[in-house]
N, C-alpha and C positions, 0 to 999 in steps of 0.2 A: 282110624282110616281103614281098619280092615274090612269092614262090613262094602267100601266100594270096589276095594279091589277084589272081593269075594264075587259082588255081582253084577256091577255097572261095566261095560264093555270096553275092551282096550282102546277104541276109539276116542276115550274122556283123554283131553287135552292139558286144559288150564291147571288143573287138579294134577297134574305132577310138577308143573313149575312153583305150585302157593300149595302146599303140601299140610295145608290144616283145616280142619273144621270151621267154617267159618260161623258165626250166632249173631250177630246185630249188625247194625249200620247205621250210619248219621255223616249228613254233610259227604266230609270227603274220607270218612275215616271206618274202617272196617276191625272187626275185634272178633278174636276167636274163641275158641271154648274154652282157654285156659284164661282167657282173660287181656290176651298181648293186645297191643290195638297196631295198625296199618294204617299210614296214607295211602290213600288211593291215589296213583296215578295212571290205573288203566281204565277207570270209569265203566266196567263193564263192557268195552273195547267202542267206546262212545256213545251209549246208551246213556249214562246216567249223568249228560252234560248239568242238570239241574241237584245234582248229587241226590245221595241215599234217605231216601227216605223223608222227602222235602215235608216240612210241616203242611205247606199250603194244600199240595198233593192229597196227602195222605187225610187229611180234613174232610176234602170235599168227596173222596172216595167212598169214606165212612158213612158222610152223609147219604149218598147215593146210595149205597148198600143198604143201610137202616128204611130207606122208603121205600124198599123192595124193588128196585131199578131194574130193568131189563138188561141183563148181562148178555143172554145169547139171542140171537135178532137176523141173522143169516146179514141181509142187505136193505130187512125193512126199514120203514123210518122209527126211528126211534126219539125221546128228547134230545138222549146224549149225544148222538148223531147231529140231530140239530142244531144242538148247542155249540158241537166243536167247528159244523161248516160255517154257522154265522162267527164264530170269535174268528178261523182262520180266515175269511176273507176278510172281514175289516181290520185286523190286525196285522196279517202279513200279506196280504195280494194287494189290496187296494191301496194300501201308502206307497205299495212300487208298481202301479201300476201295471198288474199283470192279470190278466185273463189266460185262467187255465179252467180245466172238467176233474173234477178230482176222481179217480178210482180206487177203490178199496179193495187190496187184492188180500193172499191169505197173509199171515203175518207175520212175516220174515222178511228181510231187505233182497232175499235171493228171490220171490214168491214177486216182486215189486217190479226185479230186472225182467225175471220173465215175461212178464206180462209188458213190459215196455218193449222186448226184443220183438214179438208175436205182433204184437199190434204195426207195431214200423212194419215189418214184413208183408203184414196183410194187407197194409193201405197203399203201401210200392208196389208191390206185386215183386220184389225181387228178394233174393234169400241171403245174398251175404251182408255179412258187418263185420266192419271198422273196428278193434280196438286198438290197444297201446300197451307197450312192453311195460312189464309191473303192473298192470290192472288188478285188480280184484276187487271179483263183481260177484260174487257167491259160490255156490259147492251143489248147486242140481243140474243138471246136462246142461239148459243153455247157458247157464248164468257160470256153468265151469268153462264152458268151450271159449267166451270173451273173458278167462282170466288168464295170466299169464304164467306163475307159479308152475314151474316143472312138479313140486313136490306134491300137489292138486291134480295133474293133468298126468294121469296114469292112463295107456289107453286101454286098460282093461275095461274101463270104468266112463268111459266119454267120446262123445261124437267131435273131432275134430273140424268137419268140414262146414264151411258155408259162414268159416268167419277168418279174416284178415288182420294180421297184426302190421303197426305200424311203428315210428318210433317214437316214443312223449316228448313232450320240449328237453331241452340240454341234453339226451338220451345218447348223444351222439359228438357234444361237449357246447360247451357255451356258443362257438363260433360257429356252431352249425346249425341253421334253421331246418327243424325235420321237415316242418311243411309244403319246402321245396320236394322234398321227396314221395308226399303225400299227392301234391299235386302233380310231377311229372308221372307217378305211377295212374292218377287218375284218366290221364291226356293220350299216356302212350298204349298205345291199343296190344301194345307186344308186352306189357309188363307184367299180365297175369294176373292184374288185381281187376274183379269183378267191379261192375258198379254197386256200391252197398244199397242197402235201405236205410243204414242209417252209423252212425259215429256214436261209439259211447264209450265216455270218461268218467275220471275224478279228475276233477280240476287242484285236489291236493291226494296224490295217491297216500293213502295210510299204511296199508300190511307192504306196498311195492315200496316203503323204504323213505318217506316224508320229501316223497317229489313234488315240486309246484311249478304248477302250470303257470308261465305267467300274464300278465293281463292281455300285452302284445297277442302271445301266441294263441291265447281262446280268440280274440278279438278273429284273428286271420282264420283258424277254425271255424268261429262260424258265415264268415264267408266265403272260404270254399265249400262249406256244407250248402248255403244259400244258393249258388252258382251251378251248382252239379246238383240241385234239388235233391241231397241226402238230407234226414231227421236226422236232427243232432241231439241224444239221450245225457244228459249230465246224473251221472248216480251221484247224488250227496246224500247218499246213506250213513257216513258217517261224519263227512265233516260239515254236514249242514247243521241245521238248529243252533249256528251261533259259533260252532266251534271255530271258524274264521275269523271270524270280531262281528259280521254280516249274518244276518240270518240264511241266506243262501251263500253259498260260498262264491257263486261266480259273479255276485253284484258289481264287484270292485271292477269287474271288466266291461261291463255293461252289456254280455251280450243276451239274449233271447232265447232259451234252449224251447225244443220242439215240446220236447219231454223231458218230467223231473223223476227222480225216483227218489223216495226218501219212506226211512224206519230208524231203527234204532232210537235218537234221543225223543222222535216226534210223538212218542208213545209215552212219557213221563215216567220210562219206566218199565213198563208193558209190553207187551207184543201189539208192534200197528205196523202197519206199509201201508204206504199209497203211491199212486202215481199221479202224476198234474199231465196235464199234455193241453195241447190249442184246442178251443176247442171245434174248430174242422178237423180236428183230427180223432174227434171221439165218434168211430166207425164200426163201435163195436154193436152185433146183433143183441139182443135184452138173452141172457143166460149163457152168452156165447162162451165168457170167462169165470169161472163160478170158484168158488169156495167153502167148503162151512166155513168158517173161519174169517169171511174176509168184511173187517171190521169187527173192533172190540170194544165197546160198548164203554166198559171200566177204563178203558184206555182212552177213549176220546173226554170221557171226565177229568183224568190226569191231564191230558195233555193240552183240554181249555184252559187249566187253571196253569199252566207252566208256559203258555201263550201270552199269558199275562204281562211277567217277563217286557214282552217286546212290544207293551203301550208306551215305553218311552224308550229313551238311547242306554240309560243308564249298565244297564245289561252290556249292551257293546260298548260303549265306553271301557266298561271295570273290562271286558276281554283284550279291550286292544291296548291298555295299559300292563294288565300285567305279561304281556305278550312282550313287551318292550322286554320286562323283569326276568321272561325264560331267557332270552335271548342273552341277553348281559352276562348274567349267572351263568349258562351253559359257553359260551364263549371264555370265560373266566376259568372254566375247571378246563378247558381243551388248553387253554393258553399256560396251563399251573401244571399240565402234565402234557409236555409237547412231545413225549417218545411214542405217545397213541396215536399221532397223524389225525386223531378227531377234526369230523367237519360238521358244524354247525347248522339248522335248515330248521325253517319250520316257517307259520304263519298264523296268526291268534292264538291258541292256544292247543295247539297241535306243533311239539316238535321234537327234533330228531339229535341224537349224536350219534354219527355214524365212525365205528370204530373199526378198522380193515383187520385187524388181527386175527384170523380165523377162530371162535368159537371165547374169543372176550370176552364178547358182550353177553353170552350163559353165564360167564362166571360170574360178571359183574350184575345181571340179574337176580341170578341166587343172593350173591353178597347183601344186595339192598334189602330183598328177601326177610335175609336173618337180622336184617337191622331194621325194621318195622315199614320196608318201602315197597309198596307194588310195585314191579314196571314191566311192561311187557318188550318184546321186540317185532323190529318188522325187519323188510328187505328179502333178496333172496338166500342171501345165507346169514340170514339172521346177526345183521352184523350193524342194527338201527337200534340204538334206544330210546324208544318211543315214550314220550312225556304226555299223555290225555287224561290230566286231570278234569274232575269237574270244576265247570264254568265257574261255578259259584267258590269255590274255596278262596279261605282268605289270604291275603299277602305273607303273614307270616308262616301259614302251614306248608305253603306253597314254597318260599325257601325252605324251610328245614329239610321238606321233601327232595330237594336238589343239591341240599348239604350231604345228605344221604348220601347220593350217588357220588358224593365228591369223597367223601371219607373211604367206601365202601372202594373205590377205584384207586385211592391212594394205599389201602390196606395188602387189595391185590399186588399191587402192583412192586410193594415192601417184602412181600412171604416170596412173590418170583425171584426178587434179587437174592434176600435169603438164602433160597433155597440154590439158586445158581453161584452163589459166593460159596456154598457148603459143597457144592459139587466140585467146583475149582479147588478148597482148599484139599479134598481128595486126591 
């Protein structure tokens, strides 16, 4: 490890929590240079919903590489281009009947926001937006200014003005609908809030702590967005591509966002964004929003063949079933260790145990750690453990993985008492 701490920048993150070299991948399982192996259940923070190193993927990569394929291509056409707008629309647009303009921005999920925030701005004509307490929508000016993370929002470092926070569903507790709030502030001309150009969510926040939106409350969302002629932006950056059980995450509520943004899993892998929007709303001039980068060639190869996937249900089926299996299991270890107050949340295969004990859920990260288990965390004070395995893993890896966390949480929680019964007998 020493050659990174020698010259990679203290800014490197992940790499002090999984504190090893890593060398291979497969499926959902990661293996280091001494040879240990890992479940994965951070998937590359939902990147590799179709996990590491898919045979299919990697196949057709190869092939493409071998024929000398156009890898860098700015925005011309290309086959691979081709090939991924015809598989996405008859695969994913056209069975849910949706007409969007797809854009190809640079290729990062924050590169994806921006360009969704810019465009709402510039087709209103007005500069504020809408977000939601726990958002998190990327780390470049605009896409920091709509997140909510105090630990992100340094004001050395970020423009705060010309965006509005609001409160997310339950934010405020179950009996309280925030959009009562959303809405009087939109009505009363003394409340301070601008008229936006536009609303933008995770209909499942991930790093704000495994909040969900529920169907109800998008539903009422998008019509007061309708009403008040604000663009309603859904970032399913990360919890789209399936991670729901739904290929979009906000199906299940039926409603119509203006604008989609999505990266991470759509990329098979790769660095890809894009954005969807109506298309009266592709107002953009020809060079107006530019990139090198925007569109990756090898990525839209990946991500035809991981498209595949959703020619039938079976894909969401295997999601929403074992979705049942986290829920169970995870409910099972809260109810087997009742002095952690754990509360249970999640939806497809994105979920949470949120433990209140200030700095726990570190320990019990580490723990899982040393016992062959990724798992990251979310929330604001890091107090979510976050379960984002890939789609694809099988039922039994997928317990052992949350045995893990059962063992690793009752071991802690054994050396506390220990050590507090050794203090007492002093």
């Amino acid at each position: 490890m020493r050659i990174f701490e020698t010259l990679e920048s203290r800014v490197r993150g992940y790499i002090r929590s999984f504190p090893v070299v890593f060398e291979s991948s497969k499926g959902a399982i990661l293996k280091d240079e001494m040879g240990k192996e890992y479940i994965d259940f951070f998937a590359g923070a939902g990147t590799l919903n179709y996990g590491h190193n898919n045979d299919h993927v990697i196949k057709a990569m190869i092939e493409y590489l071998e024929k000398d394929g156009v890898l860098h291509g700015l925005d011309m056409a290309t086959t691979a281009k081709k090939k991924f707008l015809e598989k996405f629309k008859s695969t994913i647009l056209e069975p849910r009947n949706m007409d969007y303009k797809i854009q190809f921005t640079g290729p990062t999920g924050t590169n994806a926001v921006e360009s969704a925030l810019k465009l709402a701005r510039t087709i209103k004509g007005r500069s504020n937006i809408v977000a939601f307490t726990n958002a998190f929508h990327g780390l470049s000016m605009g896409s920091l200014a709509v997140t909510g993370n105090e630990f992100y929002r340094d004001e050395a470092h970020i423009s705060r003005s010309n965006v509005s926070f609001m409160p997310f569903d339950s934010y405020l507790g179950t009996d309280f609908n925030t959009l009562d709030y959303f809405r009087k502030a939109l009505t009363d001309k003394s409340s301070g809030l601008d008229l936006p150009a536009a609303v933008i969510l995770e209909t499942i926040q991930a790093e704000g702590g495994i909040n969900i939106a529920s169907p109800e409350w998008l539903s009422e969302l998008s019509d007061i967005c309708r009403e008040f002629e604000i663009l309603l932006i859904v970032d399913d950056i990360q919890v789209g591509n399936g991670r729901s059980g739904d290929f979009f995450s906000f199906e299940e509520s039926g409603i119509k966002p203006d604008i989609i943004t999505l990266s991470k899993a759509i990329g098979g892998g790769l660095p890809l964004a894009m954005v969807l929007m109506r298309p009266d709303l592709d107002q953009w001039k020809p060079g107006e929003h530019t990139g090198t980068f925007r569109g990756n060639n090898l990525a839209f190869i990946a991500s035809a063949q991981c498209l595949d996937y959703w020619d039938t249900n079976d894909l969401s089926e295997s999601v929403k079933y074992k979705s049942k299996i986290m829920k169970e299991e995870l409910e099972r270890v809260a109810e087997k260790f009742p002095e952690l107050e754990a509360k249970v949340r999640g939806r497809g295969m994105i979920y949470g145990l949120e433990i209140p004990e200030l700095n726990l859920g570190t320990e019990i990260s580490k723990k899982c750690f040393e016992n062959g288990l990724i798992i990251e965390l979310a929330g604001g004070e890091d107090q979510v453990l976050k379960l984002l395995p890939p789609l694809i893993i099988d039922e039994a890896l997928l317990k052992e993985g949350i045995s893990i966390i059962e063992s690793s949480i009752e071991k802690i929680l054994n050396e506390k008492l220990e050590k507090a019964s050794g203090e007492f007998t002093l």
